[in-house]
N, C-alpha and C positions, 0 to 999 in steps of 0.2 A: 508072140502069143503067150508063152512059158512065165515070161516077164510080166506080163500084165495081171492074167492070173494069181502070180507070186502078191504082186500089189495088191490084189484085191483082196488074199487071202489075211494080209499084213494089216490094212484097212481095218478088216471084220473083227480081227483080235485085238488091234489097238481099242477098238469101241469096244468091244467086251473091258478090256483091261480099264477104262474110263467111263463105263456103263454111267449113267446119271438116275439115282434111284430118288426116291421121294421121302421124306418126313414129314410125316402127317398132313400129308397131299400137296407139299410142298416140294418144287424139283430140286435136288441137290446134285452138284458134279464136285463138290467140295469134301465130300465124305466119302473116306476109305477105311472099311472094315479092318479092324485088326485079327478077325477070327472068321465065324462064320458067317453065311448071307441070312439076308433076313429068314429064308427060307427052309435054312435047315433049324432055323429056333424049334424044338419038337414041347409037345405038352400034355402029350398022349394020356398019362395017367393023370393029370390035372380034371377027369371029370369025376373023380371017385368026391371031388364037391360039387353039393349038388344044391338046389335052391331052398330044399329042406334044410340044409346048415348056417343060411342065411338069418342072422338074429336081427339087425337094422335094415329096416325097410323105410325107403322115406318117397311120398307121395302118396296116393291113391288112384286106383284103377284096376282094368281088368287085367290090364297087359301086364309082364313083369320082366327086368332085366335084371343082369349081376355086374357089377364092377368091381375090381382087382384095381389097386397098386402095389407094386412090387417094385422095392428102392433096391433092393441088392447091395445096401448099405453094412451089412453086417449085423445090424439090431433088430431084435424081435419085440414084436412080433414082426414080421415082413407079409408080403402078400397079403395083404387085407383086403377084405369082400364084403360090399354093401348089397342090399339090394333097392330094385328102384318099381317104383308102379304109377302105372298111365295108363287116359284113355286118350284114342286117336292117336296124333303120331308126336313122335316124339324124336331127339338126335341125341349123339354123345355127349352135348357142350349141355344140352339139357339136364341131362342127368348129371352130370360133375359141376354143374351149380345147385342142382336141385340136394345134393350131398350135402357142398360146402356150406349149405346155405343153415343145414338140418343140423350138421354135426358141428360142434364148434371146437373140436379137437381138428378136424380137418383143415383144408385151407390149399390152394391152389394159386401161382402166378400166370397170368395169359394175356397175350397179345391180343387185343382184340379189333375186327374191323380190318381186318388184312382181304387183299385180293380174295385168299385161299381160306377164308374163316378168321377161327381166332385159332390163334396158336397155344398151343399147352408149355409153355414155361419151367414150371417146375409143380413139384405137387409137396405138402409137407402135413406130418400129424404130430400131435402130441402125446406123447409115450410116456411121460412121467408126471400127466396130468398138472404142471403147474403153469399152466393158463399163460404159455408167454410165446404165442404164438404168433409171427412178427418177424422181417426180413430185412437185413444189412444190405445197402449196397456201394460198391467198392470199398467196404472197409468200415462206412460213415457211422460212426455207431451215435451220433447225433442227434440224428436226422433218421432214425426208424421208419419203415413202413408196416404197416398193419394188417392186414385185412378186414375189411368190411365185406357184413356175408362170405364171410369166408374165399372173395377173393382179393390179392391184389394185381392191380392192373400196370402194365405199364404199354409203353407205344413204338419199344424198338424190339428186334432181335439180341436184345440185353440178358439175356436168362442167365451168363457165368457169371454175372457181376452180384449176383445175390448170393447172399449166405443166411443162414436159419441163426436167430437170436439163441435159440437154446443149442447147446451140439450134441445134447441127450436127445435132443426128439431126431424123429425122419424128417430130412428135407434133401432134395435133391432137384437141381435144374443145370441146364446146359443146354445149346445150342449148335457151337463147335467144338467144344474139346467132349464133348458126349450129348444124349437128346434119349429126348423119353420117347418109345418106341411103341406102337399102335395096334393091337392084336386081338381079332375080334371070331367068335365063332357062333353064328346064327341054329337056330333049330335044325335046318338040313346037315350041315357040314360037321363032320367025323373028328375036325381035328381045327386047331384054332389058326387063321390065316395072317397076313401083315397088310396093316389098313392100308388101301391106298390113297387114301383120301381123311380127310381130318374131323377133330370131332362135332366141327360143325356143320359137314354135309353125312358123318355119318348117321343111316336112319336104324333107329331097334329096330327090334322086331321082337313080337312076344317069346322070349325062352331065349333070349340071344345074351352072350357073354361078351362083357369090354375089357381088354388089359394091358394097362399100359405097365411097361418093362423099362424100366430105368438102362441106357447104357453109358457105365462113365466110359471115360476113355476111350469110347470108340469100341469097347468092349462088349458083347453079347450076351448075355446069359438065357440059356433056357426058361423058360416062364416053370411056375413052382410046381411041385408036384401035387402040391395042396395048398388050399387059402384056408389063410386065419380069419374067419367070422370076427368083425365087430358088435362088440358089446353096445345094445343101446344106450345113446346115452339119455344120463337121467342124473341132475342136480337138483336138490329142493332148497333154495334160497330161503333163509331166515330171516324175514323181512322185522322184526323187532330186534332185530341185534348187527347194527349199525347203522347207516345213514343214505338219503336218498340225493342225489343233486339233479335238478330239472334241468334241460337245457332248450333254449332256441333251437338248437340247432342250425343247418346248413340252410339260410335263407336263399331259396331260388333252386335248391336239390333239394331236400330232405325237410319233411316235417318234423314237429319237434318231439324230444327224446326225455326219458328220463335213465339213471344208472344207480345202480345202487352199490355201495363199496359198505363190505360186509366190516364186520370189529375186529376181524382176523388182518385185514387188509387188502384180500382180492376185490378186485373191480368186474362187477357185472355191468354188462352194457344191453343197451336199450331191453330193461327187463317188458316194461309195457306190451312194447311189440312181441317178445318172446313169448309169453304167455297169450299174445289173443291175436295168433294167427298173421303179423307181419300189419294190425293195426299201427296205428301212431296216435300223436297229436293234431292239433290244427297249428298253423304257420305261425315263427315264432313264439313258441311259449313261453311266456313269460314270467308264470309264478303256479306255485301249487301248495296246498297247506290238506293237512289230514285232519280232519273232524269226525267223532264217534264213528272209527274205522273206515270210514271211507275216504279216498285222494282225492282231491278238485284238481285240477290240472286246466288252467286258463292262459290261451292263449290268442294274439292278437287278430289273427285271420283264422276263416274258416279251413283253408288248407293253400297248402303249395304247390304250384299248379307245376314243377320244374321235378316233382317228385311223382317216377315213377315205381318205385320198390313198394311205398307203402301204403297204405289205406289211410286215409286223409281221417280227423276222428271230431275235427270240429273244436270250435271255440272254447266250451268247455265238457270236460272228458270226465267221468265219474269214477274210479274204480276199487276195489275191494283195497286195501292198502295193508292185507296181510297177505295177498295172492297175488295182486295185481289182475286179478281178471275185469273185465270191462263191465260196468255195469250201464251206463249210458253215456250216449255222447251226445252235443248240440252244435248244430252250426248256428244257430239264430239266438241269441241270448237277449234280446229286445230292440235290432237295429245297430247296434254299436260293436265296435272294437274291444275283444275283450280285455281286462286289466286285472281283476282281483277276485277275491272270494273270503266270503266270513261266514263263520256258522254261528247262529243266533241262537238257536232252541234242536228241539228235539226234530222237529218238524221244518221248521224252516232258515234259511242262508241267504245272503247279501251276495248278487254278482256286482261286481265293481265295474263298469263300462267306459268307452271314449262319450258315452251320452248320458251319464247318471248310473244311479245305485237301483238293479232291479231284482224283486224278488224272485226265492227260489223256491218251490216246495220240495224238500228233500222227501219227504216221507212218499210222492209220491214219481218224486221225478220230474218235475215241471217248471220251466218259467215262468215265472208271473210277470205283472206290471209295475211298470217304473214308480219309483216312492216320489212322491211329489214332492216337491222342489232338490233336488237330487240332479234336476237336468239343467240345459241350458251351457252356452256356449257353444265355439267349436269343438270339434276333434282334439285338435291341440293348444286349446284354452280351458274349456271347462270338464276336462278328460275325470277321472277317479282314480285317484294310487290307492293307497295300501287303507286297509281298516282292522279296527279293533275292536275286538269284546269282552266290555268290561262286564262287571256283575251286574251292570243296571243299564248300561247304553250300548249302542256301537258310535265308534268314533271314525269318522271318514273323512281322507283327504281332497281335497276337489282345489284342481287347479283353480289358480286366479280369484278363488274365492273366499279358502282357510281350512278349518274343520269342522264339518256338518256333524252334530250328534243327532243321533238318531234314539226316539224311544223305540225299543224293539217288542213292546207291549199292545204299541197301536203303530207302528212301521211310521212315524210322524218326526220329520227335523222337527225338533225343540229348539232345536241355537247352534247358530254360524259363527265357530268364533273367527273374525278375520283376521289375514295375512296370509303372507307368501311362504305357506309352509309344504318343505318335501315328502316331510316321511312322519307316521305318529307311532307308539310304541308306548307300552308299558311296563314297570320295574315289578322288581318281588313283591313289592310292598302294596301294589296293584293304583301306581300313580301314576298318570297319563303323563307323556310328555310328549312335546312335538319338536321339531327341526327348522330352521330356515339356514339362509346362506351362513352367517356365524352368530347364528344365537342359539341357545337349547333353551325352550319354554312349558315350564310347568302349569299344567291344566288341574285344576280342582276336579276331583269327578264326579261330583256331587253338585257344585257352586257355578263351576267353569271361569273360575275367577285364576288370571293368570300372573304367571310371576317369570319374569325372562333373567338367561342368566349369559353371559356375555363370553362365548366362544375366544379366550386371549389370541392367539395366531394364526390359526389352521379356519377352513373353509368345508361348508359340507352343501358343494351348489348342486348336487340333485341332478335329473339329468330327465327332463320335464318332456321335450322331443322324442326323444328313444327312450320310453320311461320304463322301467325296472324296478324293482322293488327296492333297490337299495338298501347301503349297509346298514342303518339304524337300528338296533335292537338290542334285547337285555339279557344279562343273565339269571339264570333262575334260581341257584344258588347265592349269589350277592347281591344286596340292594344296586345294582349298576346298571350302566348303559355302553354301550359301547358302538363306534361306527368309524371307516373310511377314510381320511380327508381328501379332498379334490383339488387340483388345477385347475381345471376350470369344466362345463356343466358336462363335456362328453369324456373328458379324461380324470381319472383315478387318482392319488396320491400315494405313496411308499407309508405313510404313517398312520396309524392305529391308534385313535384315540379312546380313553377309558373316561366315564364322570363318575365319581361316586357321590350315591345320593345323599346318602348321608353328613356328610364335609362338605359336599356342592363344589368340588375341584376339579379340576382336570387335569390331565396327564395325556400330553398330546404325542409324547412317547412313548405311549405301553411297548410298542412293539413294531417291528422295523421289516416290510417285505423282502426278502432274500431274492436272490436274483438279480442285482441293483449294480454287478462289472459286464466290462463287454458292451459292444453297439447296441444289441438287442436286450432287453431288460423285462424282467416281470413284472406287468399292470397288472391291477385288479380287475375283474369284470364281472357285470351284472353286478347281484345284490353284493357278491363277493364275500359276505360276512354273516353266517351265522352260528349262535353259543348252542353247543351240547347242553340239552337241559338236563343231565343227570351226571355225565361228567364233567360239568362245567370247562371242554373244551373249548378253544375259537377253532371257526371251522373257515379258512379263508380258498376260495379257489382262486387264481392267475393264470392271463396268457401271456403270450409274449407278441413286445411291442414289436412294429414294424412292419404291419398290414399283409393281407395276402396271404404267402405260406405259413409265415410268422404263427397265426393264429392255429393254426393245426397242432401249435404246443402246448400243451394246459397241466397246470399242478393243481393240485391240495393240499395246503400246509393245514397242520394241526397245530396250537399250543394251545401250552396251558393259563391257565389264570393267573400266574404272575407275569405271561408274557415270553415265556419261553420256550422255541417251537421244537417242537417233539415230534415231530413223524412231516415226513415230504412223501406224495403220491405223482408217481407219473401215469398219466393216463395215454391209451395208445392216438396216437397221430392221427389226427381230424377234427375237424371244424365245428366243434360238439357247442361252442359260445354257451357256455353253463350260465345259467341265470340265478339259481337259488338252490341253498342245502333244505333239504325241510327231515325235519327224526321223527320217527317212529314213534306212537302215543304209544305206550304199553301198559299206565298204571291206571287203575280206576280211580277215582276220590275214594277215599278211606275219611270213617267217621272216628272220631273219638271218644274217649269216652267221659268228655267234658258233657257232651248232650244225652241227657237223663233220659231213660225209655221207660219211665213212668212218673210222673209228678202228681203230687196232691198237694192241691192248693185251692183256698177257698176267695181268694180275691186276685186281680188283676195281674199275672205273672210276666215276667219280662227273661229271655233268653238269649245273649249273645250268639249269634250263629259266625261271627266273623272267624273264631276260633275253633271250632268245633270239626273243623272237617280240612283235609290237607291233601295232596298230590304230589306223588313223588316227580313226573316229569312234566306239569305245569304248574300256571301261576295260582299258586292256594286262595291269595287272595281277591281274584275276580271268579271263583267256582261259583254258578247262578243256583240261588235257593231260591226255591218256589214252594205252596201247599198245593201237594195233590190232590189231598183230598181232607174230607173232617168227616166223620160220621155221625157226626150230630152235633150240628150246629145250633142247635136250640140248647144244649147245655153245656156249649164254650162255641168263644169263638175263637178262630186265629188267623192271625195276617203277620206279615216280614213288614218292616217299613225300611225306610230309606236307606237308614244305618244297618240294615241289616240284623235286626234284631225281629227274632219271632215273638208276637202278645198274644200271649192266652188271655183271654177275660171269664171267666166264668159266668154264667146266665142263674140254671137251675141246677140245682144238688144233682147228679149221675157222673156216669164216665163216659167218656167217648174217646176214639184212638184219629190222632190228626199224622198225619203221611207228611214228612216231607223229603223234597225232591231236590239233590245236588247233582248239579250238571257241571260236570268239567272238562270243556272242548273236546262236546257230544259224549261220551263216557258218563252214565248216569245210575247213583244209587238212592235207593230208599232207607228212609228213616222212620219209623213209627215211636211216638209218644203215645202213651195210655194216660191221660188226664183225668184225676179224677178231683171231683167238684162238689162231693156229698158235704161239707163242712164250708159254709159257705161265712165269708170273712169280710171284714170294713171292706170299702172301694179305696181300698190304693193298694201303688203295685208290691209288686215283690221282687226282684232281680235277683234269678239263679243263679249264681256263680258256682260254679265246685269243680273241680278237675281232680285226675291224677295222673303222677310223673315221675320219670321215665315211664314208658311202655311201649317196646318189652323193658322188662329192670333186671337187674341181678342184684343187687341186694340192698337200698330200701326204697321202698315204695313210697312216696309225697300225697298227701292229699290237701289240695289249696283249694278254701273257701272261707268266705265272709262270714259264715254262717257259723254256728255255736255244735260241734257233733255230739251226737248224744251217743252213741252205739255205732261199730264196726265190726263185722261180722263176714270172713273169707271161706268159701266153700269151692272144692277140687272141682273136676268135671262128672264126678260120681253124686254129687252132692253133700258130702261128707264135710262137717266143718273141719277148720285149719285152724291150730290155738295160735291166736295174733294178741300183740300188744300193741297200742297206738302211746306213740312216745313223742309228744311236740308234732302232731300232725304225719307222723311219720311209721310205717310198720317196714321191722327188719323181713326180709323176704331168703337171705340170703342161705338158711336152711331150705328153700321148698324146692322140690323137684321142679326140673325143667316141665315145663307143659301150661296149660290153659287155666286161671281161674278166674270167680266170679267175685266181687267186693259189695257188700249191702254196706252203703254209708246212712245213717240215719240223722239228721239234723234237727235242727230246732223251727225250722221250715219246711223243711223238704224230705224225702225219700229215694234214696238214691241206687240201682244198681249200675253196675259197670263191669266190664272183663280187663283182665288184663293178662301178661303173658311174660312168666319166669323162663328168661333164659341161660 
């Protein structure tokens, strides 16, 4: 009996000695404490934090909870404390994504869909603020993982084979050689207990605390005696000082994305969503262009139906393009697929569709109806690519057909010019040119009378199927073109072709994609190519070939204008299929002070406007001149004609002041001329020519004109004259203080004032 006893006593101690405790409601008999049990972990003066100290609160509701991680890493801050608010109920896994999702310094690994939940992994924050938040595993430094929303996922009990990309921030995971530890203390309870159950069956409760306790090693630590409150966070992105790239994104997961990688060189991701509440795009995006501060963002479907994170935003999305905030979205854009967008006027825009070109009212927010003859075909026959607007048309591609100009005065095709062209664009010089498989064809803009120029070796076969915007485009700086070559209509080429217009040459070498040893190679993808209109960068994005995962790796190279690449971006791992860069409008048109703001002239006056007005980050010369207004058209009249020249005609002897209107891709200023017509002269005309140059200047000033000057006459901003001599059309400036003046040029025609600006 003695004996049996003994055994039973032996028994009851070996089971305590082998006890099988839980991690985060999981049974473990694998783990053996090296110090204390969970039980004696104390954290008694841990309440002297209270939910008054709480500065990041993310959610809403009545209820409200605190969450702690404590890495026990040795760097501070440690213990860090959010808070969280709901209504109804809520669990732990709720709240440590509803964190990671908020904070983008945060970031979590978790098994998720286990018998017993999801599992907590590891948890990691960024502490030195440089955005490189991102986890190694076994070593691979390759092959990075990211987080999205702030977590990553994975599908086994793997948590020691991660390491944190930075080893300045917090990251800590484990499973067996250590495990993040569960520790939770409700409104009733005195003192904080050990979860027994994980953070997906645990439920809040209003006023309850969660804290997970990092142990490496199998090691313990007391939970802290105080949490470090996090600082909300709070970034205000510079949307005019760098560059945006749209993406598809993850077709069948995710709607489509945009990101913005700032001049400094960080990469924002999906700003759109960020700013309007976990919004998106509609499915595949395929292009987006900014017009008088507002983004288009046109995409092929109205949403993806495989996406459940994001609010779907429809075919095309409107939004503020210095905030990004949403200003409207459409699923319906007149029946079709969407493809493009053009901004016409003040008022109204071009959606590009798989069914024709339909109107847009921007002023008020609306679709309109399809421009007739614009339609016709299938889906993927007489679809719409890309268009352009010039100072007098828009210019549209339409499969199968060629390029429909459009008057943008009466919304009416004027003329088809035919062929099998991919992509159209226009140079500095404001010359239309379009694309086919290897030819580049000059379009008149005015005539439409064409002139083709013969592609020597390379191929630009477009990708008409899966259609994209493609490389085609100009720089704004050099009279050039530049785009892409292809293999064939779905696959990209390594080489970078440059035409200048000027010589009519090609250089089907400008520049050569990197990436190009090794099985897997950098493609180009989507548009893949667009020029910095102010630093005349190329702006190329690449993924890498080889389907599948392959595609989760994507760069941006940058070079320069002779072709030589200056900066490589890596973007974090995922399926982002970038479709286009589109830059930031920042400059108004600016006038010069070629156009007179007063003339007196007694017969038929003639005005060059082609000259008179410029842009720093568009094309100067397609800016649209219109007259806004005449205030008395009974003693002049005036009208722009084709060339772009403004006619005053005089009627009867008075003045009147005529308004005109420069619009430069939607950015638009006014010009007033004071005409006067008292002194009334033979019928013919007069052609104003007069300018001055440099401006700003530092030391002499140029004044070019046809005309005979009688008197010049420089006055400060006080009014004060300035003693000037005019010497062969020229005054020395190079005594005048920096600052603003006025020039009264007198001719033997005309009356001239103008500003100009000593620097």
């Amino acid at each position: 009996m003695r004996k049996n006893y003994f055994i039973v006593i032996m028994l009851f101690f070996a089971f305590l000695t082998n006890a099988q405790i839980t991690i985060q409601g999981v049974p473990r008999n694998d783990v053996k404490l090296k110090t204390a049990t969970q039980k004696q972990v104390t954290a008694k003066s841990a309440s002297t934090t209270t939910f008054a100290d709480i500065q990041f609160w993310v959610g809403t509701g009545s209820n409200q909870a605190a969450f702690v991680v404590q890495w026990n890493d040795g760097k501070t801050s440690d213990a860090l404390v959010w808070g969280f608010k709901w209504d109804g109920t809520a669990t732990g896994e709720d709240m440590i994504k509803a964190i990671a999702k908020a904070d983008p310094r945060f970031f979590t690994l978790l098994y998720q869909g286990t018998q017993f939940g999801s599992a907590i992994g590891g948890f990691g924050f960024d502490l030195n603020g440089t955005g490189t938040n991102g986890l190694y595993k076994d070593g691979n430094t390759t092959y990075p993982y990211y987080p999205f929303d702030g977590i990553v996922n994975t599908s086994a009990y793997d948590f020691d084979s991660y390491t944190g990309i930075d080893t300045n921030d917090h990251w800590s995971s484990a499973w067996y050689t250590g495990y993040w530890s569960y520790w939770v203390k409700d409104p009733t309870d005195s003192d904080y207990n050990y979860s027994g159950v994980g953070a997906s069956t645990r439920e809040l409760q209003n006023g309850s605390w969660d804290v997970w306790n990092f142990n490496p090693n199998m090691e313990m630590f007391d939970i802290a005696t105080t949490f470090n409150p996090v600082a909300p966070y709070s970034k205000t992105i510079d949307y005019t000082k760098g560059y945006f790239m749209v993406n598809e994104d993850w077709f069948g997961h995710v709607n489509g994305s945009v990101n913005f990688v700032e001049s400094n060189g960080n990469i924002n991701y999906r700003v759109y969503s960020e700013a309007n509440n976990n919004n998106s795009f509609g499915a595949t995006t395929q292009y987006g262009t900014i017009y008088g501060d507002k983004f288009y963002f046109v995409s092929k479907q109205a949403k993806d139906g495989g996406d459940t994170q994001y609010t779907p935003g429809g075919r095309l999305v409107v939004a503020d393009a210095l905030t990004m905030k949403k200003i409207a979205a459409f699923d319906n854009i007149g029946g079709g697929d969407g493809r493009s967008f053009v901004g016409v006027d003040e008022k109204t825009g071009y959606i590009g569709a798989s069914n024709g070109i339909f109107l847009f009212d921007i002023a008020n927010m609306q679709v309109g109806s399809l421009i007739a003859g614009t339609g016709g075909g299938s889906q993927y026959v007489g679809q719409i690519g890309n268009m352009i607007r010039t100072s007098q048309y828009v210019f549209a591609v339409k499969q199968s057909a060629g390029i429909l100009v459009i008057d943008p005065k009466t919304n009416t095709v004027v003329k088809t010019i035919a062929g099998a062209f991919h992509s159209v664009t226009q140079a500095k010089d404001g010359s239309v040119w379009g694309i086919q498989n290897q030819k580049l064809i000059n379009i008149d803009a005015l005539t439409f009378a064409t002139t083709e120029y013969a592609i020597p070796t390379t191929k630009y076969l477009g990708s008409w199927g899966a259609w994209n915007a493609g490389s085609f485009t100009y720089s704004n700086k050099e009279n050039a073109l530049y785009w892409n070559n292809n293999v064939s209509s779905f696959v990209g080429g390594i080489q970078i072709v440059k035409f200048d217009i000027a010589t009519k040459t090609f250089n089907e070498n400008f520049a050569t994609l990197p990436g190009q040893t090794g099985t897997y190679k950098q493609i180009i993808y989507g548009a893949g190519l667009r020029i910095d209109p102010v630093s005349d960068n190329l702006i190329v994005n690449t993924t890498e070939s080889g389907f599948g995962a392959h595609y989760q790796k994507n760069w941006i190279h940058t070079y320069d204008n002779t072709g030589k690449l200056i900066d490589t971006k890596v973007l974090n791992d995922y399926y982002w299929f970038p479709a286009m860069a589109v830059f930031p409008d920042n400059a108004a048109p600016t006038v010069n002070s070629i156009l007179p703001s007063q003339v007196s002239t007694g017969s038929p006056t003639i005005i060059d406007l082609k000259t008179v007005v410029s842009d720093e980050d568009n094309i100067s010369a397609v800016i649209v001149k219109t007259i806004k207004s005449n205030s008395d058209e009974n003693i002049v009249s005036a009208e722009i004609n084709a060339n772009e020249e403004l006619i005053l005609t005089p009627k009867i002897g008075g003045t009147a002041t005529v308004v005109i209107s420069f619009n430069s891709n939607g950015k638009v200023v006014e010009k007033s001329i004071l005409v006067d017509t008292s002194t009334l002269g033979r019928d013919e005309f007069t052609k104003v020519q007069l300018s001055i140059y440099p401006n700003p200047v530092a030391d002499y000033l140029n004044i070019s004109t046809e005309d005979e000057i009688v008197d010049v006459v420089v006055y400060d901003v006080t009014g004060r004259t300035i003693n000037t001599r005019l010497n062969n059309n020229q005054i020395d400036v190079s005594n005048f203080a920096k600052g603003f003046y006025i020039i009264n040029i007198v001719t033997d025609k005309a009356n001239y004032t103008q500003k100009f600006i000593k620097k």
